[in-house]
N, C-alpha and C positions, 0 to 999 in steps of 0.2 A: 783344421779350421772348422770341420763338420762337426766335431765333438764339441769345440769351445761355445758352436753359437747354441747348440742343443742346452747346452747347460749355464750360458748366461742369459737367452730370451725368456726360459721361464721365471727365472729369478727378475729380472727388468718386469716381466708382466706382473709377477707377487707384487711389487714394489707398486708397481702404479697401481694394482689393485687396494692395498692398503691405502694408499692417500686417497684412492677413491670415496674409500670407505669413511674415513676418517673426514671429506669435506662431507658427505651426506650426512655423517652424525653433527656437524659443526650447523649446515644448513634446518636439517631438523630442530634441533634444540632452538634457533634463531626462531624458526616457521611457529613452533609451540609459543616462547616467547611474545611473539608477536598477537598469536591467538586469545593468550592472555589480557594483553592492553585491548585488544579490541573488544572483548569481555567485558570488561571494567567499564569502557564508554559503551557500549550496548545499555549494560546496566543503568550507568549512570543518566543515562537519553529515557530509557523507562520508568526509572524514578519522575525524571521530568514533568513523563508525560502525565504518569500517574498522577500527581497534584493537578494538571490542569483537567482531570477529569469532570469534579465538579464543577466547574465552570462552562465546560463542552455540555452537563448535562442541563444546565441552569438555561443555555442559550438552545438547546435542542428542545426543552421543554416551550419555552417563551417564542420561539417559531411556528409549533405545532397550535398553539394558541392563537395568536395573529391571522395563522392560515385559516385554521378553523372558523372566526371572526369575517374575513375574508368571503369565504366561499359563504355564510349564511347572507353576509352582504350581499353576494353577488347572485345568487340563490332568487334573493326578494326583488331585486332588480328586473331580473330575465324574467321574473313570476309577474310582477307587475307589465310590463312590458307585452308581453305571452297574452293578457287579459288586456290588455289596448289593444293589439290586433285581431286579437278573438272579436270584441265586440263591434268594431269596424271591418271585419269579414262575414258577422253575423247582420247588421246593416244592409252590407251592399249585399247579403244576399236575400233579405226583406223586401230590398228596394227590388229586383231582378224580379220577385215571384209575384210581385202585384204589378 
């Protein structure tokens, strides 16, 4: 009985090593496969995006403008503002020293 299992577990173990082997090649080739189409829509998504580039820069340009506009607004504002309080702290301190 000691001889038969000696000499059929290794062979049972070859045996399920082989299909081992042979689902990791099945899986691999599937895993590649699959690498592939994800490829292609990778690609295909950067193509996309590529065309909407001019557009991204058209509108990052036309922001930077607006802000700019913005802040010299706001700029003349506080400047105006800055020199009404100045001249009414230069007052009441007119008023204070006479």
């Amino acid at each position: 009985m000691l001889n038969f299992l000696q000499t059929l577990l290794p062979i049972i173990i070859y045996f399920l090593l082989i299909i081992l082997i042979i689902v990791g090649i099945i899986l691999g080739i599937r895993a590649i496969q699959t690498l592939n189409r994800i490829d292609k829509v990778v690609d295909d998504v950067n193509d996309k995006v590529q065309t909407l580039n001019g557009l991204f820069n058209v509108i990052d340009f036309t922001t930077d403008k607006i802000v700019s506009v913005t802040d010299k607004v706001v700029d003349g504002i506080s400047g105006l503002i800055r020199k009404v309080f100045k001249k009414r702290h230069k007052e009441i301190d007119n008023e204070e020293d006479e």
